[in-house]
N, C-alpha and C positions, 0 to 999 in steps of 0.2 A: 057160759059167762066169760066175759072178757077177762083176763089175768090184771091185775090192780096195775100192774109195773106200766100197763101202754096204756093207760087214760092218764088223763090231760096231769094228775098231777102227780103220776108216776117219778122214779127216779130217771135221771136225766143220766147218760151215760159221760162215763170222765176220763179224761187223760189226756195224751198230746192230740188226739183226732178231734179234740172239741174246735169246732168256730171252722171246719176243713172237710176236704171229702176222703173219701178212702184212700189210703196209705197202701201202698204194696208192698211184699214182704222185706224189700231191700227199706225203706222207712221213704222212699218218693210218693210223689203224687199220683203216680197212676198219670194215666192217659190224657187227663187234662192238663199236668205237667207237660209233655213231651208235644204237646200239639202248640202250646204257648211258644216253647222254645224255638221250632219248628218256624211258627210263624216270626220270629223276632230275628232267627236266621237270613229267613226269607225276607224280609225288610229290608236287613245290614245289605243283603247282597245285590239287592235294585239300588239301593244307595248310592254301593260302590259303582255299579256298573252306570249309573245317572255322573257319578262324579266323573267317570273316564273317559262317557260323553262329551263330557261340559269340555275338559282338560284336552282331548283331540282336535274341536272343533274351534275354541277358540285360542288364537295363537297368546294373549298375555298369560293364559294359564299356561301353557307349555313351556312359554320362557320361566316363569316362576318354577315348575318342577324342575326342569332344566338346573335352574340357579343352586336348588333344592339339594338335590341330586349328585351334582357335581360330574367332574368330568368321567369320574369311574364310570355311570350308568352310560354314558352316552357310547363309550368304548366298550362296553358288554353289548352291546345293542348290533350294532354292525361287524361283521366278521369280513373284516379285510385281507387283503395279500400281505406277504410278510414285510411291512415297512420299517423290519431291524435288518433287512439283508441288506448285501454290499449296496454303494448306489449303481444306481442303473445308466449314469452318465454324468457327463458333466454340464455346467451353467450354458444355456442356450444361448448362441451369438447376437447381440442388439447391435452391436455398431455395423455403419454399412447401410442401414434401414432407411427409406422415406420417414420423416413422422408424420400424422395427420393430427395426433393432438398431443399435444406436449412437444418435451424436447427429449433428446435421446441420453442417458444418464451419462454422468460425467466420468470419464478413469478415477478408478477407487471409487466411486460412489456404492456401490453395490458391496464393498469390501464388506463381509462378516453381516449381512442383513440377507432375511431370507425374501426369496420371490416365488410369487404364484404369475403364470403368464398362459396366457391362450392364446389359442393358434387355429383360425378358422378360417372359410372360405367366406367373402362376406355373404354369397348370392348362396350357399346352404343354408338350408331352414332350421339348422338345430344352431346355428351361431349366435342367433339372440340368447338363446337358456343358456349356451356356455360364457357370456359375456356377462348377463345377471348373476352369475354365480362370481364372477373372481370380483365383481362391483359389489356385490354384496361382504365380500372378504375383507376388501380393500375399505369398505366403510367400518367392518371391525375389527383390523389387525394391524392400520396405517399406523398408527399411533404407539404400535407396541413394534416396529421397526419392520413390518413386513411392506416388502415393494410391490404394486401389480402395476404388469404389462399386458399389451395384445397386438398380436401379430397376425394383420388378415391379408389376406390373398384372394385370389379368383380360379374357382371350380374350369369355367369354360372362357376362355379366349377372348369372346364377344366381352365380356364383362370387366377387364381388365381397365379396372376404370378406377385412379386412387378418389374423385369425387361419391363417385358410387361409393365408396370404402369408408368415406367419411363420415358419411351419411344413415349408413347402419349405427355409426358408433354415436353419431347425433340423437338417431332415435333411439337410442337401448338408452342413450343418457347417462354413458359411462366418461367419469371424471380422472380416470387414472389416463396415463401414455399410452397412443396408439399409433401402431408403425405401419407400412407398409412393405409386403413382399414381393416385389416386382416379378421375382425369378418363380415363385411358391415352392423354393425349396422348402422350408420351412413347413409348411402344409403337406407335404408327399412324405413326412416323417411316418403318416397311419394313413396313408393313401388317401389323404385329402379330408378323411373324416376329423370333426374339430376336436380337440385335444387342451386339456390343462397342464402344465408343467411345475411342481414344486419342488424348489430348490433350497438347501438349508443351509444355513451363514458359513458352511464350509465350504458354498459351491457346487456342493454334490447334490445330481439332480436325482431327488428320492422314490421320486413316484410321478408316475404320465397316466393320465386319465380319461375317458371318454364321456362324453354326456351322459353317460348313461353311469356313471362312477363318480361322480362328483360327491358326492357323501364320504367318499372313500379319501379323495383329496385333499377335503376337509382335515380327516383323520391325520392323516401324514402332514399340513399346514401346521393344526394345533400343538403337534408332535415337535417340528421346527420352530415354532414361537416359544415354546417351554426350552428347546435349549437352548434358544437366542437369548429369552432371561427370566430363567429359572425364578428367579422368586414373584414371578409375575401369571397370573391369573390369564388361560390364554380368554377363558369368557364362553357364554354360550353361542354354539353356531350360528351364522344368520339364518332366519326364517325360510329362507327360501328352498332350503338344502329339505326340508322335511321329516325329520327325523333320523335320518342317516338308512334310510332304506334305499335301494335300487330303485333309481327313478327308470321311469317306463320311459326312453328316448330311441324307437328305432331305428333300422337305417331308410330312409326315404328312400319310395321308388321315382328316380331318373328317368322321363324318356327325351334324347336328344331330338330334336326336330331338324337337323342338317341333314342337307343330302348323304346319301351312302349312310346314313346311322339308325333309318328305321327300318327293321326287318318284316315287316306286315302293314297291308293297304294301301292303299293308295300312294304313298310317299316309298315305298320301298321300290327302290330300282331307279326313282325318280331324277332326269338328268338336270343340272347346277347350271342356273345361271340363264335361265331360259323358260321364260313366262309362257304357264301350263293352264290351260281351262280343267279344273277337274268339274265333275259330274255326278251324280246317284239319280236313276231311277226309282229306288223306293225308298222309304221313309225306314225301314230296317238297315239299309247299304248307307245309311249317312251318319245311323247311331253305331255302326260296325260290333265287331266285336268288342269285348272289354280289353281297356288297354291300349286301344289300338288307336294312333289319331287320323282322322281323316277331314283332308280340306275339302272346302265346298267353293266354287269360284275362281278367279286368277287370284295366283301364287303365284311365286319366283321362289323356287327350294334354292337356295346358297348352301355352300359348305360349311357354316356356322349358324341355318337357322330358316324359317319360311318366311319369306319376305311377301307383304301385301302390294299384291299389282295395281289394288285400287280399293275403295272404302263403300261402306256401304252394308246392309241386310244380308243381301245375295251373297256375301262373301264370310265365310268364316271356318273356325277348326272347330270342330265335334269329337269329343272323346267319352266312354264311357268308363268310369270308374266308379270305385268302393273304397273312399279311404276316409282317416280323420279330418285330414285337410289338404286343401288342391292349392295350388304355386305356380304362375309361368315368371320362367327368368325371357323379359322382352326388352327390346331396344327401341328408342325413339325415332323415326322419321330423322334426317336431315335439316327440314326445315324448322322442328322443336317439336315439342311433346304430341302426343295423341292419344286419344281415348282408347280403351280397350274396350268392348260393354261385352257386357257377361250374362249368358241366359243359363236356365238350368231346368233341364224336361221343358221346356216349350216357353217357359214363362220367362220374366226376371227375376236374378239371384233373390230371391227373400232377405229381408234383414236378421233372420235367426241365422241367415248362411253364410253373410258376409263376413269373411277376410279381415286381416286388417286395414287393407290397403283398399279395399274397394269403398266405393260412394253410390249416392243414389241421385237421383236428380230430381225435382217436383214432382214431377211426371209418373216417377217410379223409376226409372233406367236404371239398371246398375252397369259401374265401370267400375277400372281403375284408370287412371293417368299417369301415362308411361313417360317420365322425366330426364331418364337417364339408363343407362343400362345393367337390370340388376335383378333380384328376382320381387316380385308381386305377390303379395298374399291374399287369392283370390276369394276362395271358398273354405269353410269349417264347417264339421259337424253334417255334412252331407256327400250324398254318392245320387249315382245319374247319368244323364248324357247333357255333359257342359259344353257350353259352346261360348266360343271367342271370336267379336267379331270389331274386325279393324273400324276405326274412326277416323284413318287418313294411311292413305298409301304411302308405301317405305318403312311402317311398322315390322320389326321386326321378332318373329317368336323362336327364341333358343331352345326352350326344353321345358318340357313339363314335370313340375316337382308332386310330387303325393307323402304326405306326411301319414303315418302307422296306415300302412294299405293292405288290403284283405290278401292274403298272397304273398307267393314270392317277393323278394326285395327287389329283387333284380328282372325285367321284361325279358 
């Protein structure tokens, strides 16, 4: 017979374990305790990692933590050079300069006010991202007494063009002074590579930077605007800087196209000044090796670049590469501008591959339009055998630029 106590209206048992499950000896819940918990962990921390999503990806959140935060996080973040040592030189010379836009600061003007100033080639491909940078400064430090300048020059000879010069600083859209460097002294400071310069209201130039450091410049700028006036908020970074990490800005690989300057194919040994029929029997001898450029057609190699003897299909440069982005620095015909058109493996450039500078035409064609002497942005996001084929003879091609290329920097 069943014991009285477990039919139905037996004694019910009493204490803190009624309305609950079993208690373990510590007085918790047992195991359905710690699975709860577990999962409610597990929640919090998709939460978090959903917020820091959100807060990476879209820039008003970043400015708000930023604001948040304050300047301590943003200088815990980046680990700089030491910008309390001596300075490193003094106020870089502005007078003397062409200006292309503005006017050149006044005696005393500059007294006790800090300056950020770049110094690039204009026909280098990293001198847009160093010009966005001090224009982005300049749109949040003008106000709190910081000056930005830029100071461009010319990489190669051919390009010594202060309208070319202008014209860079037309397109980046940069509203602060810009000079020109006739001599590129001024540039041959880091061997022509582009450079930012901050100087603090004592004159003392603090810190010189490369594209690839600008976060850093920042550091040492905000540093200089707190002593220029301390009770002043210097603000969060402009956007463009991206959280004060090492931006990825390699050195571009250079191949010159003048006579005497290519060491392999066809063009190496090649004599100046003296229109040559080049030739390939096979359809591998015309995409050559990587790296290497090879004409197809009459050329005239000059000592600054390969000059088109005439225009047309039959005539063009073939190069095979593997980079982020392709660049020729070319000059215009005499008689004004000409097309460049641009194939890539057989076809025309695709619009996923297009440049900035390049165009399409109905048809599908791609070019660019060679207006002046400077360099072209022809291809992004693609590797291949590119080819460039003149649209009027006297076109002339200086050099081929490769932006982060698979390789050496240097051919």
């Amino acid at each position: 017979m069943a014991d009285a106590g477990a039919v139905g209206g037996g004694a019910r048992p009493t204490g803190p374990d009624v309305g609950g499950g079993p208690r373990d000896a510590a007085g918790g819940r047992g195991p359905a305790r710690v699975r709860r918990g577990f999962l409610v962990a597990l929640g919090a921390a998709a939460l978090l990692a959903l917020s820091l999503a959100a807060v990476s990806a879209w820039p008003p959140a970043r400015a708000l933590v930023r604001r948040a935060l304050g300047a301590a996080y943003r200088e815990r973040e980046i680990v700089p050079p030491d910008l309390a040592a001596p300075a490193v030189g003094a106020r870089p010379a502005l007078a003397g300069l062409a200006w292309l836009r503005g006017a050149a600061p006044a005696p005393g003007d500059l007294e006790g006010r800090a300056l950020v100033v770049a110094i690039a080639a204009h026909d280098d491909p990293r001198a847009p991202r160093v010009l966005a940078a001090v224009q982005a400064w300049h749109d949040a430090y003008a106000r709190r007494g910081v000056r930005a300048f830029a100071v461009l020059s010319a990489a190669l000879d051919a390009t010594r063009d202060t309208a070319a010069a202008a014209g860079l600083a037309r397109r980046t859209g940069v509203t602060f002074p810009v000079a020109w460097d006739a001599t590129g002294a001024a540039a041959a400071t880091r061997d022509g590579a582009p450079e930012v310069l901050v100087v603090d209201a004592t004159g003392a130039l603090r810190f010189r930077a490369g594209c690839a450091e600008l976060a850093w410049a920042d550091l040492a700028l905000r540093r200089a605007v707190a002593r220029l006036a301390p009770s002043v908020r210097a603000g969060p970074a402009p956007d463009t800087l991206a959280w004060g990490a090492r931006l990825d800005c390699p050195e571009p690989r250079r191949i010159a196209l003048g006579a005497g300057a290519v060491a392999r194919g066809p063009l190496a040994g090649a004599a100046a000044g003296r229109t040559q029929v080049f030739t390939t029997q096979f359809r591998f001898q015309e995409e050559g090796a990587a790296w290497t450029p090879v004409p197809v057609g009459r050329w005239i190699p000059r000592r600054d670049g390969l000059e088109a003897a005439r225009a047309g299909a039959a005539d063009f440069l073939a190069i095979r590469y593997h980079a982020g982005a392709a660049s020729i620095v070319a000059s215009p015909p005499r008689e004004g501008p000409a097309k460049l058109w641009i194939l890539l493996d057989d076809d025309w450039l695709p619009p996923a591959a297009m440049g900035e500078d390049a165009r399409r035409e109905p048809g599908g064609g791609a070019y660019v339009e060679v207006t002046e002497p400077r360099l072209y942005r022809v291809a992004r996001g693609a590797g291949g055998v590119l080819r460039l084929s003149p649209g009027r003879a006297g076109l002339v091609l200086h050099a081929l630029t490769f932006e982060d290329p698979s390789g050496p920097a240097r051919p």
